[in-house]
Every structure is written in structure tokens, then in C-alpha cells.
Biopython code that builds the backbone (N, CA, C, O; Angstrom):
import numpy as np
from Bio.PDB.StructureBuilder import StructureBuilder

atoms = [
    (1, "UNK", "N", (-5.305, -8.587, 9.126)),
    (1, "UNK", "CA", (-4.368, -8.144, 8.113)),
    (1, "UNK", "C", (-4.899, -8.386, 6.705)),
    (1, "UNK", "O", (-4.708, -7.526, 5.845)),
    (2, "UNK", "N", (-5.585, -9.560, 6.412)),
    (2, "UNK", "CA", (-6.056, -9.829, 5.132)),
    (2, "UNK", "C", (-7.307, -9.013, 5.049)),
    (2, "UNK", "O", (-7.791, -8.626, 3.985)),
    (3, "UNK", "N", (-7.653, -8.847, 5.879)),
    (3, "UNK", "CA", (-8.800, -7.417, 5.358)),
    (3, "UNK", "C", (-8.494, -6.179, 5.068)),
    (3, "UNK", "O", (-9.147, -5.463, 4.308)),
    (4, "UNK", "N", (-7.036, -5.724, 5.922)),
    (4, "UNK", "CA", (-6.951, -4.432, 5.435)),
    (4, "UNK", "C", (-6.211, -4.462, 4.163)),
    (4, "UNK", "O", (-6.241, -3.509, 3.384)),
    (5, "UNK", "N", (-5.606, -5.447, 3.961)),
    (5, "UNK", "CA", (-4.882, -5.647, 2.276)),
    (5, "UNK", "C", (-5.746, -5.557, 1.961)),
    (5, "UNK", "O", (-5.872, -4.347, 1.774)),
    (6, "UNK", "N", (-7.552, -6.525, 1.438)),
    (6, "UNK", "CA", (-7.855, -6.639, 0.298)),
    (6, "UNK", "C", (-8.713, -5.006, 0.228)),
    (6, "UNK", "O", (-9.313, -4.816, -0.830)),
    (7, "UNK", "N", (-8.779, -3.979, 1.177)),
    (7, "UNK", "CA", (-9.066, -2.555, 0.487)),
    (7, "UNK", "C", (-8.454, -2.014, 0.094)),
    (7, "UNK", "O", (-8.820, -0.888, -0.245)),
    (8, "UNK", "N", (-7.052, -2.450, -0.143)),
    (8, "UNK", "CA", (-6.379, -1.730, -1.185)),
    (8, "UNK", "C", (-5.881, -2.454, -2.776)),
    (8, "UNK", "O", (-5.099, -2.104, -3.661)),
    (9, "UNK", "N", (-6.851, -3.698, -2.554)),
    (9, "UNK", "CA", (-7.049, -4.424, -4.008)),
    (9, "UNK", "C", (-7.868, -4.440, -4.898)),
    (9, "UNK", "O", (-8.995, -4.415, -4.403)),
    (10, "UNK", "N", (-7.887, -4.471, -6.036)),
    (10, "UNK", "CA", (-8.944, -4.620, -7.391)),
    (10, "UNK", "C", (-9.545, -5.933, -7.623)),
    (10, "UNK", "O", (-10.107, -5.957, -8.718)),
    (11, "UNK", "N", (-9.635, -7.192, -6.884)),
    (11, "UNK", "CA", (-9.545, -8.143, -6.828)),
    (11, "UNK", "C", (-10.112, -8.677, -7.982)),
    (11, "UNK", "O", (-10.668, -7.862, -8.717)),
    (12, "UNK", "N", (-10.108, -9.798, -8.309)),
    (12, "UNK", "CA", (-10.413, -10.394, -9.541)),
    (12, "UNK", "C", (-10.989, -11.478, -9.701)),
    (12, "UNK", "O", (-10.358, -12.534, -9.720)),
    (13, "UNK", "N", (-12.492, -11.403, -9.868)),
    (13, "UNK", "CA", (-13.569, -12.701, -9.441)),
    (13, "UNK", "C", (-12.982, -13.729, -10.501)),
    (13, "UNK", "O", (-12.681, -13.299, -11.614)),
    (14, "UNK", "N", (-12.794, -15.187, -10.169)),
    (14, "UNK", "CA", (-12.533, -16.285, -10.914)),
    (14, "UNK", "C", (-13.197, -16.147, -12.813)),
    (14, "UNK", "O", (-12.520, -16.485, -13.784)),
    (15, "UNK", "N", (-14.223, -15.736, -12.865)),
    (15, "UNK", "CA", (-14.849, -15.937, -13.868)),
    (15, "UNK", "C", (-14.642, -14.440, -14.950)),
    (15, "UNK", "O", (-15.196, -14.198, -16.022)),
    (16, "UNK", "N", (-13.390, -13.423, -13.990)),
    (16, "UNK", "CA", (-13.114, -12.485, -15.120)),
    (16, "UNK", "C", (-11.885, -12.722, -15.254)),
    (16, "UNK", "O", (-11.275, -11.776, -15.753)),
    (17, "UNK", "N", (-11.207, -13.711, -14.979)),
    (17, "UNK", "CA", (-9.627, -14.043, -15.647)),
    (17, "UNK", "C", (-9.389, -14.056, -16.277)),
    (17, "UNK", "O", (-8.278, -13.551, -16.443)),
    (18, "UNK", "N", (-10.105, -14.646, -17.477)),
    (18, "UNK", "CA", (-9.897, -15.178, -19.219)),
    (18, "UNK", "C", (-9.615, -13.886, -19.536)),
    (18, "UNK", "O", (-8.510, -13.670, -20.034)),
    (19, "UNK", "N", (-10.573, -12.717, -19.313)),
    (19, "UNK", "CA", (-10.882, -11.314, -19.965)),
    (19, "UNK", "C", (-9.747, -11.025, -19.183)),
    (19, "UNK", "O", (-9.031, -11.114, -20.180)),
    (20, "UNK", "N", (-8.892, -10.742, -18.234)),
    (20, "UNK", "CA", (-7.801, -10.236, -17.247)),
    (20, "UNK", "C", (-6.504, -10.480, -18.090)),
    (20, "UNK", "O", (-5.634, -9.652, -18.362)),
    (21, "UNK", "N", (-6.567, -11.811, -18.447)),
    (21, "UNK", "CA", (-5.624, -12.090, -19.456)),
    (21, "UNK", "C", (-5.536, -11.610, -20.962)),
    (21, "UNK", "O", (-4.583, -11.330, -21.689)),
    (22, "UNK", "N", (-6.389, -11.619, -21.075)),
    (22, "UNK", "CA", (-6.873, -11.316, -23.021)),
    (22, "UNK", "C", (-6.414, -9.985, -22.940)),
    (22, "UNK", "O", (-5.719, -9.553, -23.859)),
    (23, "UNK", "N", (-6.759, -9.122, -21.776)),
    (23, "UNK", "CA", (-6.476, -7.565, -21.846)),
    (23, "UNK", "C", (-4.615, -7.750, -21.363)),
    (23, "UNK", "O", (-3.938, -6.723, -21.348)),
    (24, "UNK", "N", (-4.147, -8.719, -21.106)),
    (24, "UNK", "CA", (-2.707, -8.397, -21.388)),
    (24, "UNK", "C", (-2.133, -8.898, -19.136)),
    (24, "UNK", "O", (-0.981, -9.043, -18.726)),
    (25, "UNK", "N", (-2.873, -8.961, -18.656)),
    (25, "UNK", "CA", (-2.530, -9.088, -16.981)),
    (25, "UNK", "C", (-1.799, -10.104, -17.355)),
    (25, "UNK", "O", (-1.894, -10.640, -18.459)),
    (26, "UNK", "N", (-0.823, -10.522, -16.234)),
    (26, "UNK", "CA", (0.008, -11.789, -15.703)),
    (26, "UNK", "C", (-0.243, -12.611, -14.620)),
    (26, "UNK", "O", (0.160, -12.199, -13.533)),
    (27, "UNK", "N", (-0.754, -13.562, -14.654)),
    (27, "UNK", "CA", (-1.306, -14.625, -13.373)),
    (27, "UNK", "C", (0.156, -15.083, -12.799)),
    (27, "UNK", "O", (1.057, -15.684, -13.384)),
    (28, "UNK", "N", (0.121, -14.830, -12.100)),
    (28, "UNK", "CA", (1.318, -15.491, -10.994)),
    (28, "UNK", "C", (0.895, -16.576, -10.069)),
    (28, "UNK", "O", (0.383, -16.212, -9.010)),
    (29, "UNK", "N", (1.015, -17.733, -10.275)),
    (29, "UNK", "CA", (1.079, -18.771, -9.077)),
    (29, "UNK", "C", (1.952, -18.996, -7.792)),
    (29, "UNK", "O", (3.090, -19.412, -7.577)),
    (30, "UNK", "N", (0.957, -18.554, -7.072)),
    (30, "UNK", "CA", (2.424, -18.809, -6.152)),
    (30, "UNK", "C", (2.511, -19.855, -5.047)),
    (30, "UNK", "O", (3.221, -19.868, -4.042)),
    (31, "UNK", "N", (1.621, -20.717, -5.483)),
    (31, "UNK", "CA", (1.201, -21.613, -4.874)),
    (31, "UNK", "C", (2.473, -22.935, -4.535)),
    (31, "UNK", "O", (2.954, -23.421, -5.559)),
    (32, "UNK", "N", (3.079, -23.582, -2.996)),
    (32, "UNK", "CA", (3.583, -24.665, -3.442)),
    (32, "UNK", "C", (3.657, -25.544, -4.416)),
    (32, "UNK", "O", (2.651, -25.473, -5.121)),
    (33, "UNK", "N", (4.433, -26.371, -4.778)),
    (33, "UNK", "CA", (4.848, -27.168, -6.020)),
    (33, "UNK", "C", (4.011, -28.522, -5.513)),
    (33, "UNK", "O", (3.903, -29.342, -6.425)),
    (34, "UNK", "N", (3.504, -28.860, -4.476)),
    (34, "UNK", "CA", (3.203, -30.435, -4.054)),
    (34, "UNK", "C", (1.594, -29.730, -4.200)),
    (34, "UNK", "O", (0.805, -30.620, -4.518)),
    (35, "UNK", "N", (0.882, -28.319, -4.044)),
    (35, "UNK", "CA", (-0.436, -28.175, -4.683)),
    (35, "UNK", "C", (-0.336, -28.153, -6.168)),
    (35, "UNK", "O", (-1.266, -28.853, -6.571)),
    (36, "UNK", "N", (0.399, -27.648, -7.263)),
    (36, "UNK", "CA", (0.399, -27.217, -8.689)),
    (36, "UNK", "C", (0.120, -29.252, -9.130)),
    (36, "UNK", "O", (-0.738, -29.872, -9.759)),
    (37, "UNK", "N", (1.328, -29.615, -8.405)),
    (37, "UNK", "CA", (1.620, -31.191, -8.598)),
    (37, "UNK", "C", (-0.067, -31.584, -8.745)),
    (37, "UNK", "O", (-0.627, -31.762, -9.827)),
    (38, "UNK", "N", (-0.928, -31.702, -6.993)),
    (38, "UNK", "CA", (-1.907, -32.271, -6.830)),
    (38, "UNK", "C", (-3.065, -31.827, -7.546)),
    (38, "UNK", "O", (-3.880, -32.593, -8.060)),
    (39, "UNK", "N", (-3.116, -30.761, -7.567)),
    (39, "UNK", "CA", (-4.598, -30.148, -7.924)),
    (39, "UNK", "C", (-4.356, -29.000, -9.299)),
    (39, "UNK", "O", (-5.244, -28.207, -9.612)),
    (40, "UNK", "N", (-3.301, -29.057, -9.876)),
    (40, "UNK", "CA", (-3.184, -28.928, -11.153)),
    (40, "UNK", "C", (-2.775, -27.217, -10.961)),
    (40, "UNK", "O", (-2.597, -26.599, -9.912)),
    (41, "UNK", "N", (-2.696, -26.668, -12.566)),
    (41, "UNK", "CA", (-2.309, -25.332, -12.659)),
    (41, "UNK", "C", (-3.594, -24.511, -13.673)),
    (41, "UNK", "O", (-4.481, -25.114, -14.277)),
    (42, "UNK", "N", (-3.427, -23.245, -13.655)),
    (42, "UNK", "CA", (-3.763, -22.299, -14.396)),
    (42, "UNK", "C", (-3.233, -22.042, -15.767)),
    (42, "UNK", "O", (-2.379, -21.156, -15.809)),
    (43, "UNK", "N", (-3.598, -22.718, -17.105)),
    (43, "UNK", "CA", (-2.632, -22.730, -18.155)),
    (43, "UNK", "C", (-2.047, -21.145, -18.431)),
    (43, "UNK", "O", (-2.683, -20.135, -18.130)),
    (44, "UNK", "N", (-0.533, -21.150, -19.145)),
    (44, "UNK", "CA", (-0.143, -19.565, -18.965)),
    (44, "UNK", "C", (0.530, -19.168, -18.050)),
    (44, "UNK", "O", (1.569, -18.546, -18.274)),
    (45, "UNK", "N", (-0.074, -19.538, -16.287)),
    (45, "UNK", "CA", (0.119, -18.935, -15.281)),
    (45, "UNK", "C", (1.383, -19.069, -15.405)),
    (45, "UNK", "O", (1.687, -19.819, -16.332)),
    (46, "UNK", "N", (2.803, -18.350, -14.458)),
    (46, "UNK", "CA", (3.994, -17.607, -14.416)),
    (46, "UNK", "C", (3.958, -18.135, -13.122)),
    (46, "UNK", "O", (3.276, -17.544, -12.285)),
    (47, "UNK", "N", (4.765, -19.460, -12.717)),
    (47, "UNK", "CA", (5.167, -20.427, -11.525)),
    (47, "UNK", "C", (6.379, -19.117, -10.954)),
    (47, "UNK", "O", (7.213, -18.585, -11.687)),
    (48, "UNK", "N", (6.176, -18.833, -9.513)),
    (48, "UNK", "CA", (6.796, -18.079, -8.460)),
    (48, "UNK", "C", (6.421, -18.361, -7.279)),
    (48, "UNK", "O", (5.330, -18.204, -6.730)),
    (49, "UNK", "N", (8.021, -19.072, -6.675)),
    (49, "UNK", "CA", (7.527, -19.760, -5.532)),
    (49, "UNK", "C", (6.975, -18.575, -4.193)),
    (49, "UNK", "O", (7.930, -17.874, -3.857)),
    (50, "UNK", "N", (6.129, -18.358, -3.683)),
    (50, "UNK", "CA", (6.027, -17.499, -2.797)),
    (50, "UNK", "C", (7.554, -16.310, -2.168)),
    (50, "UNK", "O", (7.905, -15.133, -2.236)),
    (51, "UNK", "N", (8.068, -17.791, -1.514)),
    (51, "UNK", "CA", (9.249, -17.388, -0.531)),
    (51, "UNK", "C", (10.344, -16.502, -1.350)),
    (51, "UNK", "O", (11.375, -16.103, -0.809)),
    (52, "UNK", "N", (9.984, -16.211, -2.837)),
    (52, "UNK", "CA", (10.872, -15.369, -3.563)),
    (52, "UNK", "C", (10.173, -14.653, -4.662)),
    (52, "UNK", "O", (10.652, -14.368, -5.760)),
    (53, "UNK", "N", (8.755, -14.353, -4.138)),
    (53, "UNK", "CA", (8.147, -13.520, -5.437)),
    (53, "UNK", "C", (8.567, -11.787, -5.152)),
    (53, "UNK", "O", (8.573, -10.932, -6.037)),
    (54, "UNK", "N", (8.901, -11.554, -3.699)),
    (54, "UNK", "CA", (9.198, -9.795, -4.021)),
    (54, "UNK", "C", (10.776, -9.883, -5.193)),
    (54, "UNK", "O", (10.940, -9.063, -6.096)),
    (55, "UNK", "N", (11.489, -10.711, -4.981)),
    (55, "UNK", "CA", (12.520, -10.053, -5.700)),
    (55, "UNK", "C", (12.730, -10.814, -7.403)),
    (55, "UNK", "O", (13.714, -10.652, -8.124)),
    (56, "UNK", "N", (11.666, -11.530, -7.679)),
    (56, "UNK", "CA", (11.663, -11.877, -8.862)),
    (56, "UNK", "C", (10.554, -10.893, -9.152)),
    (56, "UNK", "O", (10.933, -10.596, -10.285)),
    (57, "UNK", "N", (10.034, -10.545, -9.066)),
    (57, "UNK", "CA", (9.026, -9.176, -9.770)),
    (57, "UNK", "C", (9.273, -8.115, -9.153)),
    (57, "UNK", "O", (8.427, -7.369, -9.646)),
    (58, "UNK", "N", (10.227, -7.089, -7.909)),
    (58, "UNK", "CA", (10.783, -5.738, -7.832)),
    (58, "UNK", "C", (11.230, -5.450, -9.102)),
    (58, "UNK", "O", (12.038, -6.173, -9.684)),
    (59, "UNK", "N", (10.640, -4.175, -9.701)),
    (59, "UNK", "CA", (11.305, -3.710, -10.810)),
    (59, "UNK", "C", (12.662, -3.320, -10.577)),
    (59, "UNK", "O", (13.421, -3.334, -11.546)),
    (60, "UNK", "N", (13.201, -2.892, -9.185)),
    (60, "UNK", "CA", (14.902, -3.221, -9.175)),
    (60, "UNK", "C", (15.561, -3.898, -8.913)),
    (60, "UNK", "O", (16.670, -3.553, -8.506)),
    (61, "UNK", "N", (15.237, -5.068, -9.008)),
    (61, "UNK", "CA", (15.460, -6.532, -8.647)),
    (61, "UNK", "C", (16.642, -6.207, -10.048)),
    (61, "UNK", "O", (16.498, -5.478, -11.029)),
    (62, "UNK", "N", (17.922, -7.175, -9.587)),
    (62, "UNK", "CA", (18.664, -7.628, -10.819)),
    (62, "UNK", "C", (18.667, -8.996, -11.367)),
    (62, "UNK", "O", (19.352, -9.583, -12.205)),
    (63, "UNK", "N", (17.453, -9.373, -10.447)),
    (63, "UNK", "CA", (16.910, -10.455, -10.442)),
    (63, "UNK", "C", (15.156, -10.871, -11.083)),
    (63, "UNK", "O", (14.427, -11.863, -11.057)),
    (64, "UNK", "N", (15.092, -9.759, -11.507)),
    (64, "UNK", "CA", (13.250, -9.629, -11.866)),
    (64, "UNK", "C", (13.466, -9.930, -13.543)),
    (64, "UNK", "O", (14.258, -9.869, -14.484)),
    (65, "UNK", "N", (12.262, -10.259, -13.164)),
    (65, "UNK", "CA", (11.407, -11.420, -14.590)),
    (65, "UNK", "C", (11.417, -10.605, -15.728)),
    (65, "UNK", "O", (10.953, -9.507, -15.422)),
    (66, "UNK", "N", (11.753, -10.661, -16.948)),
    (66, "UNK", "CA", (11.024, -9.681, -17.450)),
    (66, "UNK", "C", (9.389, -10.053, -17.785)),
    (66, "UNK", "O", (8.620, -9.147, -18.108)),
    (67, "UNK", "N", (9.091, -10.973, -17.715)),
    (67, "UNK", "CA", (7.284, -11.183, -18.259)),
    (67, "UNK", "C", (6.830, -10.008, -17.158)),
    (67, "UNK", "O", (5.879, -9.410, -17.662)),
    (68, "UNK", "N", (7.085, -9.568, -16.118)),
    (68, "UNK", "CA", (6.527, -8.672, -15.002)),
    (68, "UNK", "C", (6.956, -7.106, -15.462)),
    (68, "UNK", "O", (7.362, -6.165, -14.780)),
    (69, "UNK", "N", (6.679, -7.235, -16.990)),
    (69, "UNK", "CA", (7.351, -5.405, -16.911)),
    (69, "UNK", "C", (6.331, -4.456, -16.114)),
    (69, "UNK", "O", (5.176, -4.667, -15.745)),
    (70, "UNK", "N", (7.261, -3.210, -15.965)),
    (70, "UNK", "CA", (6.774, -2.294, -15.021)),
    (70, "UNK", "C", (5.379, -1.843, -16.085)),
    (70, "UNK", "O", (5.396, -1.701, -17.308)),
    (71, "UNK", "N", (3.967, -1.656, -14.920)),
    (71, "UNK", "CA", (3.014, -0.731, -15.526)),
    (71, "UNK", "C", (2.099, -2.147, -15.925)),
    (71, "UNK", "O", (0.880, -2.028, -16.046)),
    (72, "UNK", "N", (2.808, -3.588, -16.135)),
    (72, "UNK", "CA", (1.391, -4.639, -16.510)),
    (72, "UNK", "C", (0.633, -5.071, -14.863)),
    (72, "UNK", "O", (1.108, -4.964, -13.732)),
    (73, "UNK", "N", (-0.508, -5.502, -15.261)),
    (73, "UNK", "CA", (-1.009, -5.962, -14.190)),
    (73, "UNK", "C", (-0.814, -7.535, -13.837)),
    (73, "UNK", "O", (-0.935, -8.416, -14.688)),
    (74, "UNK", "N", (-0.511, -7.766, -12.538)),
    (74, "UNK", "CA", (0.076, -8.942, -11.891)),
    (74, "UNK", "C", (-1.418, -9.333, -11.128)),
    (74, "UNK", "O", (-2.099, -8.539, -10.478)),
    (75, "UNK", "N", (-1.677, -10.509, -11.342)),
    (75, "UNK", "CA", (-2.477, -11.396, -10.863)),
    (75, "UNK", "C", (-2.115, -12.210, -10.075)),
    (75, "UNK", "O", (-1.442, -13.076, -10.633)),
    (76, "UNK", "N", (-2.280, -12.425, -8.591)),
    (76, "UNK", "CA", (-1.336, -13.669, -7.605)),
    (76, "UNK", "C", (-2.482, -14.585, -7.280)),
    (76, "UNK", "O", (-3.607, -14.135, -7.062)),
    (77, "UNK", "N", (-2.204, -15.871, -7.247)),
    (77, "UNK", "CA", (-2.893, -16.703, -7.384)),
    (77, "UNK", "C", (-2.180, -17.654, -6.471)),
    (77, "UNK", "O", (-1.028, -17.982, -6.756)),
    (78, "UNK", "N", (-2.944, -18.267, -5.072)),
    (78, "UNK", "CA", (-2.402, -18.950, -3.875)),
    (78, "UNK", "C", (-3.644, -20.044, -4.069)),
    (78, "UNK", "O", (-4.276, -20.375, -5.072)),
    (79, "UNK", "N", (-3.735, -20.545, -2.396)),
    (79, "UNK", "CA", (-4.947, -21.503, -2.804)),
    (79, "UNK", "C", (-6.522, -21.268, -2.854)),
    (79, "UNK", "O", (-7.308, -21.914, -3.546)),
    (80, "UNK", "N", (-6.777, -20.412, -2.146)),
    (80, "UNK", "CA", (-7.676, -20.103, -1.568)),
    (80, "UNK", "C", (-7.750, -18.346, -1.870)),
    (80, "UNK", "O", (-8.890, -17.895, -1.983)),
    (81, "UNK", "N", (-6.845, -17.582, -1.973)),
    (81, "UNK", "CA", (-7.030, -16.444, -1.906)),
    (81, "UNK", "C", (-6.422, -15.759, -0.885)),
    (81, "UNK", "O", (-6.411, -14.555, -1.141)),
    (82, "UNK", "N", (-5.920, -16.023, 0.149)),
    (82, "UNK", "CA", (-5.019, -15.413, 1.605)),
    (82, "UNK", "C", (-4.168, -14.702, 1.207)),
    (82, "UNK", "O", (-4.173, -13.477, 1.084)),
    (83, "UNK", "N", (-3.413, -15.421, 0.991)),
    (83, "UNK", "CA", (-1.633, -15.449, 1.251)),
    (83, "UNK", "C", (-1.360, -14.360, -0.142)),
    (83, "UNK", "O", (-0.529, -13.460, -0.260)),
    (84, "UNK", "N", (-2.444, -14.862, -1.135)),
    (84, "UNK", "CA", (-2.309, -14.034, -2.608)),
    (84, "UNK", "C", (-2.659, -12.356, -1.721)),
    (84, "UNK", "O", (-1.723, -11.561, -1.798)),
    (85, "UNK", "N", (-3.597, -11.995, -1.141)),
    (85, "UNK", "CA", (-3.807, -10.661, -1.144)),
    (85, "UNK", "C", (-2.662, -10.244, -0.079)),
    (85, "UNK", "O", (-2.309, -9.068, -0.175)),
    (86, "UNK", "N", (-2.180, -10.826, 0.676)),
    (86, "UNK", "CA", (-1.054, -10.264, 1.276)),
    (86, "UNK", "C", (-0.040, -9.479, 0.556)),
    (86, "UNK", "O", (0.373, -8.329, 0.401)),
    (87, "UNK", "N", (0.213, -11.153, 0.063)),
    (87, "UNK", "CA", (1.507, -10.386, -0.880)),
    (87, "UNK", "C", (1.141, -9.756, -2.183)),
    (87, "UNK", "O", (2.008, -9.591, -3.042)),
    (88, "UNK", "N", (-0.028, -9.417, -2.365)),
    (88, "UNK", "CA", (-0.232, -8.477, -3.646)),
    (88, "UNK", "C", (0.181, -7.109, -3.041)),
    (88, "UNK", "O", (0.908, -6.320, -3.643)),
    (89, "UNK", "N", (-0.404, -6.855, -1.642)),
    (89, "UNK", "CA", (-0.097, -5.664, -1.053)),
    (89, "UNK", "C", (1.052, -5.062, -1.054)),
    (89, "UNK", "O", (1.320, -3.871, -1.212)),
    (90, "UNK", "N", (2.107, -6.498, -0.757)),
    (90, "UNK", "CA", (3.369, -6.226, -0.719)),
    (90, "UNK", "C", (4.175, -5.500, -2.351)),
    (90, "UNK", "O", (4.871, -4.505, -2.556)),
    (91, "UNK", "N", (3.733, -6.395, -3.077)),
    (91, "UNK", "CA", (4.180, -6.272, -4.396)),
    (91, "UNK", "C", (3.494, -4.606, -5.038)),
    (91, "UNK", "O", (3.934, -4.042, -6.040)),
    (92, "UNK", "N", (2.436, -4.118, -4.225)),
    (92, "UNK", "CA", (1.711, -2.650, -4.353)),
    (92, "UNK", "C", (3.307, -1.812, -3.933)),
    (92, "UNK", "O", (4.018, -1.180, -4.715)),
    (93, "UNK", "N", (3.488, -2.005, -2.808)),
    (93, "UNK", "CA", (4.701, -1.591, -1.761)),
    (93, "UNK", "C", (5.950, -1.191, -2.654)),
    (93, "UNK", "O", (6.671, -0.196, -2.725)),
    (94, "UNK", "N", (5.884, -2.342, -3.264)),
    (94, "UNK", "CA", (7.678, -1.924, -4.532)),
    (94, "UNK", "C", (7.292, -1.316, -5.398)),
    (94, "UNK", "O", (8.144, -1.069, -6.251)),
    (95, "UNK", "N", (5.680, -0.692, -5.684)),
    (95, "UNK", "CA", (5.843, -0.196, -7.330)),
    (95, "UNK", "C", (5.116, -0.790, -7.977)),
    (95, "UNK", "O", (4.804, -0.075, -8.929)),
    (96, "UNK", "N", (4.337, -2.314, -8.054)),
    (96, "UNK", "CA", (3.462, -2.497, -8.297)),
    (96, "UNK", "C", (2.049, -2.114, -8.707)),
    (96, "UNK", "O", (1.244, -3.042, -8.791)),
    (97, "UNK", "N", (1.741, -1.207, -8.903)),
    (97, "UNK", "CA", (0.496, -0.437, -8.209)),
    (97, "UNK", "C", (-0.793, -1.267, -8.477)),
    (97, "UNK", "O", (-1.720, -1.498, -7.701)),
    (98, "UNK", "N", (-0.594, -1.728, -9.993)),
    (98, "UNK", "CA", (-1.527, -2.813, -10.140)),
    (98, "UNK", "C", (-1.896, -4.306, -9.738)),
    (98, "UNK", "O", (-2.866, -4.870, -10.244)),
    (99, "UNK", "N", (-0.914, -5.028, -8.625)),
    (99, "UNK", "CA", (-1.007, -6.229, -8.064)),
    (99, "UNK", "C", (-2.099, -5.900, -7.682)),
    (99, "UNK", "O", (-2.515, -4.832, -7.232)),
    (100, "UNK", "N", (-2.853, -7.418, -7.980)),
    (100, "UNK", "CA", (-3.672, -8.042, -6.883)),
    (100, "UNK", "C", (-3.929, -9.595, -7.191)),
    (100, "UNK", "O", (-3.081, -10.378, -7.619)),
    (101, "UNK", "N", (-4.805, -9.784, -6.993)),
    (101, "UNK", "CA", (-4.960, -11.499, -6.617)),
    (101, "UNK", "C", (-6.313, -11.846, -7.040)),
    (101, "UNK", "O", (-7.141, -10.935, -7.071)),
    (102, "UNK", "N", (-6.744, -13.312, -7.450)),
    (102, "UNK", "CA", (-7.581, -13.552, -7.633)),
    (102, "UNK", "C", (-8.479, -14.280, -6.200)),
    (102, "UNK", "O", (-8.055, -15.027, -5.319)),
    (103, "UNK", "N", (-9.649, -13.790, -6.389)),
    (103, "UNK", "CA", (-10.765, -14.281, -5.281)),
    (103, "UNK", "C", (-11.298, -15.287, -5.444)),
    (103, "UNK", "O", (-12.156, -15.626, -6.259)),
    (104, "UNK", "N", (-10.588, -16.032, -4.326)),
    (104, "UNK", "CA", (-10.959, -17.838, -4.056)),
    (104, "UNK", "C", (-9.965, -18.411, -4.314)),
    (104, "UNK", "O", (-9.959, -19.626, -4.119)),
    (105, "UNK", "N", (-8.532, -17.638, -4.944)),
    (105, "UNK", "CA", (-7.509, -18.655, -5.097)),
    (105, "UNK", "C", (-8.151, -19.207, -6.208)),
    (105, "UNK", "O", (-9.165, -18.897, -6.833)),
    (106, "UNK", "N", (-6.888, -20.562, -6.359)),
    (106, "UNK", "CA", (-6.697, -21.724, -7.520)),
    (106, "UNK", "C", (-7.912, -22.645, -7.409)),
    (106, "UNK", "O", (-8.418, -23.185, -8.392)),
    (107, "UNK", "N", (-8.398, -22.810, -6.018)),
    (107, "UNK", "CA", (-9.726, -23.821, -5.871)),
    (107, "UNK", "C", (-10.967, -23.133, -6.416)),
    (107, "UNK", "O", (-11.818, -23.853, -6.940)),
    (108, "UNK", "N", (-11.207, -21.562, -6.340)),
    (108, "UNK", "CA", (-12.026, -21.194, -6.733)),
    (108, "UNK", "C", (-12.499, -21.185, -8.250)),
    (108, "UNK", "O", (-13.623, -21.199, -8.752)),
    (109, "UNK", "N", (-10.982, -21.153, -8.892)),
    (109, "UNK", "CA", (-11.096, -20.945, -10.365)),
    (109, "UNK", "C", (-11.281, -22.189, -11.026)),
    (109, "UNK", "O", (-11.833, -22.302, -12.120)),
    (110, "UNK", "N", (-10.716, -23.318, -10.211)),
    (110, "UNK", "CA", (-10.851, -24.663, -10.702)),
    (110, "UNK", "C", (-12.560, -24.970, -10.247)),
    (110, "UNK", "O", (-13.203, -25.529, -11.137)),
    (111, "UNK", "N", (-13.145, -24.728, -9.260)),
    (111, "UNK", "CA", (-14.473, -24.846, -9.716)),
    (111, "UNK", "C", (-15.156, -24.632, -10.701)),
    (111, "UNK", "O", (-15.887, -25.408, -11.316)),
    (112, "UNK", "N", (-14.929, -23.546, -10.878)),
    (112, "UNK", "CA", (-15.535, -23.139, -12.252)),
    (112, "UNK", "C", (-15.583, -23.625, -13.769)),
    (112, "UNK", "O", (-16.375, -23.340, -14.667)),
    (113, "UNK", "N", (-14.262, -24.604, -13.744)),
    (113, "UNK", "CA", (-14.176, -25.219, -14.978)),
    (113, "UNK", "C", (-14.949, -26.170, -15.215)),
    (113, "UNK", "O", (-15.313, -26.657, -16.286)),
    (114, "UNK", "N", (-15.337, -26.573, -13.526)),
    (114, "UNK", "CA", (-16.413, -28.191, -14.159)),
    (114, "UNK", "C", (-15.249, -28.823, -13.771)),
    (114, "UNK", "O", (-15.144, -30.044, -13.881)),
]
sb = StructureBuilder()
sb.init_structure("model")
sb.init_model(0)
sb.init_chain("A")
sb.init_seg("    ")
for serial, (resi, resn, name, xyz) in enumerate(atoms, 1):
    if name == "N":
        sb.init_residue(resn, " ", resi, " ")
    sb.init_atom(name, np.array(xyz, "f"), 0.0, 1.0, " ", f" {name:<3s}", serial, name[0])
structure = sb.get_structure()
């Protein structure tokens, strides 16, 4: 399943985030609260607990974010990268068109900082 999601993703290598952001994208964490706790966050990033990210970002949600307006690009960010391309797929599904996820997850990007 995580393979056939990530061919329908743009995915987003750790080291083009800064530029992902600068051009205006939204990083979504959706990582548990006892990982953000342990192994820290993505400054910026937009905390969404998994188990309720379709209806806080469905654009007909009466419940959706506005930081997620329709037409920006959504960045999902899990630990590793899994669970993010799933549900980017999903979030493709409502209208999304631009979800996707970053590659390697939160551990990947935190390597990179040193």
C-alpha cells in the first residue's frame, strides 16, 4: 500500500523543506505527542494528531483549519515517512491535490540538522 501511495506523491527530500516552506507549503506533524515530546518538533510545523487530520484539513470540514486553505501545499510529516504517505494519499482523495509528505519522516529531517 505504501508503494502504491508514494506514485501518486511529489515527495519532499528532507533537505528541500526550508525552500518548501519559503515558497509558502504547510508542514503538518502528525506525529504522536509522546514522539514531538521525545525527539522534538519541526519549528512552524502545524501539530495534527493523525486520528483527526482528514477532517481538520477537508476543505468541507466545518471543522477545517484555516492555515490549510484550499490550493496550498500540505506537507505530512510522521516518523519515518509511512503513515505520512498514506495519509497524504488520503488527503489527495478530499481535494488535496497537492498533499504529500516528507521522505524519512521527522528522523530524517532531524538528521540533517546535526
Amino acid at each position: 500500500m505504501v508503494a502504491e501511495a508514494r506514485t501518486r506523491l511529489d515527495r519532499v527530500e528532507p533537505a528541500d523543506l526550508a525552500a518548501e516552506v519559503e515558497a509558502g507549503a504547510l508542514v503538518v506533524d502528525i506525529r504522536p505527542e509522546h514522539n514531538r515530546r521525545d525527539e522534538g518538533t519541526i519549528p512552524g510545523a502545524l501539530v495534527i494528531d493523525r486520528n483527526v487530520l482528514e477532517w481538520r484539513l477537508d476543505p468541507t470540514s466545518g471543522h477545517h483549519l484555516p492555515e490549510a486553505e484550499h490550493g496550498r501545499r500540505v506537507i505530512l510529516v510522521c516518523n519515518e515517512g509511512y503513515a505520512s504517505s498514506l495519509a497524504a494519499t488520503t488527503l489527495q482523495d478530499l481535494g488535496l491535490a497537492d498533499a504529500t509528505d516528507l521522505v524519512g519522516g521527522y528522523r530524517s529531517w532531524r538528521a540533517r540538522q546535526g
